[in-house]
C-alpha positions, 0 to 999 in steps of 0.5 A: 862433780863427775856427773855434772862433767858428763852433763856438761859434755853431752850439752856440748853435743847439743843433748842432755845425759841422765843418770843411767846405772851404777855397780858397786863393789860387794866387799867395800860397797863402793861405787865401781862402775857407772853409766850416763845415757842420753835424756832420749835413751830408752821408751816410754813406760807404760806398765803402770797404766796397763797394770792399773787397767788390769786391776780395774783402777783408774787410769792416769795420764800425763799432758807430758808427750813421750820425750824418749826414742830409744836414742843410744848414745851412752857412755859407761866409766869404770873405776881403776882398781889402784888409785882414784882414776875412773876410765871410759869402758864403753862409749856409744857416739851415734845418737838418733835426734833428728835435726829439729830436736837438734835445733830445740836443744840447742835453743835450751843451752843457749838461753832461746832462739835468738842467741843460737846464730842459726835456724832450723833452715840454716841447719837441713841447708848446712847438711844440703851443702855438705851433699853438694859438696861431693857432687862430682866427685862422688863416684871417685872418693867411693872407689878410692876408698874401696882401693884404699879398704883393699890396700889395708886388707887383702881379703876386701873384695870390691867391684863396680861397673860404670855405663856406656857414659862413663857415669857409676852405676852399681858396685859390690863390696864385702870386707873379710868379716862378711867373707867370713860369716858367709863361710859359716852361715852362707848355706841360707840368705834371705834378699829383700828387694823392697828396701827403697826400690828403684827402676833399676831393679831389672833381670840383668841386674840382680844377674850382675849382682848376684854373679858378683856377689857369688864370685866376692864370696869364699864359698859356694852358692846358698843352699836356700835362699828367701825373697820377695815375690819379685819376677825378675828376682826370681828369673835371676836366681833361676840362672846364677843359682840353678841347684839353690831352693828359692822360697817366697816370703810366706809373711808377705803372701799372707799380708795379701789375702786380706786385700786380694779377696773380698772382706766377707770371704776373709772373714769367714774362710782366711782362717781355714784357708791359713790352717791348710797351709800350717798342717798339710805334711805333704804336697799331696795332703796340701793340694786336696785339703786347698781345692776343699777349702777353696771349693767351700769359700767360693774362691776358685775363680780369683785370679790372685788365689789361681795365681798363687796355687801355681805357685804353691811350691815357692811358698807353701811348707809343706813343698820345703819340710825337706830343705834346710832353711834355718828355720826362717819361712819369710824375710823378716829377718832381712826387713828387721835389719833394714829398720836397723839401717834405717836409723843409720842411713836415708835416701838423701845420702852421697854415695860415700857419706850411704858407705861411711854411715852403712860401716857405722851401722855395721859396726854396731851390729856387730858390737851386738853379736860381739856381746851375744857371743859373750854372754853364750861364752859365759852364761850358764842357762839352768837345765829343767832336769837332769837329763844327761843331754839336757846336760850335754847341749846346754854346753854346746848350743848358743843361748838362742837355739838352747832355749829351742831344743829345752822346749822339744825336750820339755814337750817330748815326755807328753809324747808316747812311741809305738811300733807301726810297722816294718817296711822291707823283709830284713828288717831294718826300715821300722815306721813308729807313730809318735802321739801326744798324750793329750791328743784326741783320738781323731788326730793323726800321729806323726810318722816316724822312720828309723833305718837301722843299717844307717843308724839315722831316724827322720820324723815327717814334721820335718822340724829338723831337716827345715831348723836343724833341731831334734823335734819333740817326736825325735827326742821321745823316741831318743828316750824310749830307746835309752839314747841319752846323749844327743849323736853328732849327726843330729848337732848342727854347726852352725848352732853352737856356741863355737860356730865361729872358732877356727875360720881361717881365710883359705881363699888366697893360700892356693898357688902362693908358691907361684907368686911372692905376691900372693905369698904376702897376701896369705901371710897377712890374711892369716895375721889379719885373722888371728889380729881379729879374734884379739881385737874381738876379746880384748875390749871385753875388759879393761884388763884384757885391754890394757894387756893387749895394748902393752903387748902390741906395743911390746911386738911393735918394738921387736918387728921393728928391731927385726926390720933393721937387719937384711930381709927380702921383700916379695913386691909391694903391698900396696897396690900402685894406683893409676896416674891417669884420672878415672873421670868416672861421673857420678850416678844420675838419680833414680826414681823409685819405682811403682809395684813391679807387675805380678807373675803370669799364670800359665793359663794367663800367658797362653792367652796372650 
């Protein structure tokens, strides 16, 4: 019965659900959890055939076509534990159907085409209408949301600016949990200009955009930052951003060998060429190995590989092994995030109707990291030996960066340590070389410096000044020296588990003395802080929802009986919106750009 209920609510929705997963409980064997997902939730699976071809056997293929695109829509029940009452855990509304695979379903339910009311037109021309609906007051239900999102949290920051018409023309805004994640993994940030791009892309603007996001941010700028090759991009973080690194996406100047050279060079000399750039550990030992290769393949007259030597400290490693980057290299990252968008959000959206599905999207998002930190929290990962600093860091690192350092220090006992050398007469720079066992004798050991008066060792791989990680050369000298306990110098915050513990918002407790207003303000984003961690818990369970739910009900009745008595209040919260009318006009459309122009060489704007 209860699984008919939930086909026949998900056919309401215009899509079918199946039979997902169920639990059962160990000690009655009685099903205690289920969960129902859409008929398009998953992906095709292929293991069968692939296996079979692997073994030799034939291949049988189905005249089906794939039927699932990985739609998320679900929805998980769970059993009370008193009585026979099953209640919703977990429910998933956004589904990924597209509006023709909308118009098929709703065909099955209603019996063929002629008894829907309505055709595939009626249904693109209905979300056609509901876009025209907010033509004209686009730009004012935007703004008036963002005043509204400010309202309810005081830590909301918002901007925009309108041009010499008065029609809208770009806007910033980051509520208090992107604040937040800045304060903590702010230090690096990756910026991909190339999602949907448009002509506004100019100097001025990312200035404008990046001096806003700066001024929205609690914290200083980036240490590193990571983008497209994108000229005025780059004039831009020279200005707002003159003490931050800026790296160019190695994956995207890779991706263009192939095109900027010819096929046969490619073929013959990319290999070598990507070599260079992978086990050069200097700027110098770069520079000599790339006029060789370069030299061998006969490139040294292409304009682009000329054009990208100049540029070799923007992108090459070996010019950023001293520079914390959170192990990224390219803007990937970002680029993986806008496929996630991507599902959420399209070119053809309002203003207001980008923002409302953008928070969807977000929301997700965070839903995911909400379970990541969970299973940090509660997973235990199985530790290979009995190391005790395997021990001790699979207590700190999340599940992600653990899964990093065991493989360091799985690999660090195929490494041998031998005393080099000593560089000044007291004794206290000690140069060691660090070889693998397995390595042949031409190959050259990596250098490893241990300054005894400051206790700090720095190895020339460069893995933990660029990831944040003790390399395998570290953790071998670490053991031949009987540390058994990683130091704190070595431990990253922003890698551990309780990265995020203990954040509060101190952005508006300066000055609260000075006005009763920012009085309130401090007291709220404090209470605003502490309600998140609460909200961020509780639904992990359904005892720890329903607890929560029964306190705060609990709490309302008391501040209520408390606001009956005297008390003084310190202005309005909410801030007093203007009786005159903005009239600020929507934004004209803007069309997408073509590839912007490549940067100069040196020698390129001398001739001109």
């Amino acid at each position: 019965m209860m699984r008919l209920h939930s086909t026949i609510n998900a056919r309401e929705a215009s899509f079918s659900a199946r039979y997902s997963n169920s639990k059962k409980n160990k000690v009655t064997n009685e099903v205690v959890w289920k969960q129902f997902v859409c008929f398009k939730a998953g992906q095709t699976d292929e293991a069968r055939s692939v296996k079979r071809a692997l073994s030799g056997g034939p291949i049988k293929t189905r005249t089906r076509g794939k039927v699932r695109t990985d739609c998320k829509a679900k929805m998980s029940i769970i059993k009370q534990q008193t009585g026979s009452d099953w209640s919703v855990s977990v429910f998933t509304e956004e589904a990924n159907i597209p509006t023709c695979h909308q118009m098929q379903l709703s065909e099955i339910e209603c019996g063929g085409p002629e008894n829907v009311g309505c055709t595939e037109r009626d249904i693109r021309n209905f979300e056609r209408d509901l876009r025209d609906e907010q033509k004209g007051i686009d730009a004012e239900t935007v703004i008036e949301f963002f005043t509204s999102e400010k309202e309810k949290d005081s830590t909301f920051s918002f901007v925009y600016e309108t041009d010499s018409g008065n029609m809208f023309k770009r806007c910033l805004w980051a509520d208090s949990r992107s604040r937040m994640t800045y304060s903590v993994f702010g230090d690096v940030i990756g910026f991909d200009s190339t999602y949907n791009t448009n002509n506004d892309e100019k100097t001025d603007s990312y200035i404008w955009l990046l001096n806003k996001f700066l001024e929205a941010m609690p914290t200083d700028a980036p240490i590193a930052i990571i983008t497209d090759q994108d000229p005025a991009m780059t004039k831009a973080i020279a200005q707002v951003f003159p003490k931050t690194v800026h790296r160019y996406c190695l994956w995207h100047i890779l991706n263009k060998f192939s095109e900027k050279i010819s096929p046969v060079a490619f073929r013959d000399h990319y290999k070598s060429i990507k070599n260079v750039k992978k086990i050069s550990t200097s700027p110098e030992e770069f520079e000599q190995s790339w006029v060789e290769v370069i030299k061998y393949a006969k490139l040294e007259q292409n304009s682009w590989i000329l054009l990208m030597y100049e540029l070799r400290h923007k992108w090459i490693p070996a010019y950023f092994s001293h520079v914390f980057f959170a192990g990224m290299s390219s803007s990937q990252r970002s680029e993986s995030s806008h496929s996630f968008f991507k599902k959420y959000v399209s070119n053809k959206n309002s203003l207001m109707d980008f923002i409302t599905r953008f928070n969807r999207a977000l929301r997700r998002q965070r839903h995911n990291e909400l379970v990541a930190d969970h299973i940090d929290m509660n997973e235990h990962p199985k530790i290979k030996t009995n190391c005790p600093m395997e021990t001790q860091m699979v207590k700190v690192y999340t599940k992600k960066k653990w899964m990093e350092f065991q493989e360091e220090m799985s690999r660090s006992h195929g490494y041998s340590v031998q005393h080099a050398s000593t560089r000044d007469e007291s004794d206290d720079i000690v140069i060691y070389n660090v070889m693998s066992f397995q390595s042949c004798s031409s190959s050259k050991p990596r250098l490893l410096v241990h300054d005894i008066r400051r206790d700090h060792i720095s190895c020339n791989c460069g893995k933990f000044e660029f990831d944040g990680i003790p390399c395998r050369h570290m953790l071998a000298f670490f053991r031949i020296s009987q540390i058994f306990e990683l130091p704190d110098r070595y431990l990253l915050k922003r890698w551990a588990r309780e990265a995020k513990v203990g954040i509060v918002y101190t952005m508006d407790d300066e000055n609260t003395n000075d006005d009763p207003t920012n009085f309130l303000v401090s007291r709220r984003s404090k209470l605003s802080y502490k309600a998140s961690i609460l909200i961020d818990d509780a639904p992990l369970t359904n005892e720890r929802t329903k607890f929560l739910d029964e306190q705060l009900d609990y709490l309302h009745g008391k501040i209520k009986e408390m606001s009956s008595s005297p008390t003084t209040v310190y202005g309005s919260q909410k801030g007093e919106r203007s009786n005159k009318s903005r009239k600020i006009g929507d934004p004209s459309g803007i069309r997408t750009k073509r590839c912007g122009k490549r940067m100069l060489s040196s020698k390129e704007k001398s001739i001109f």
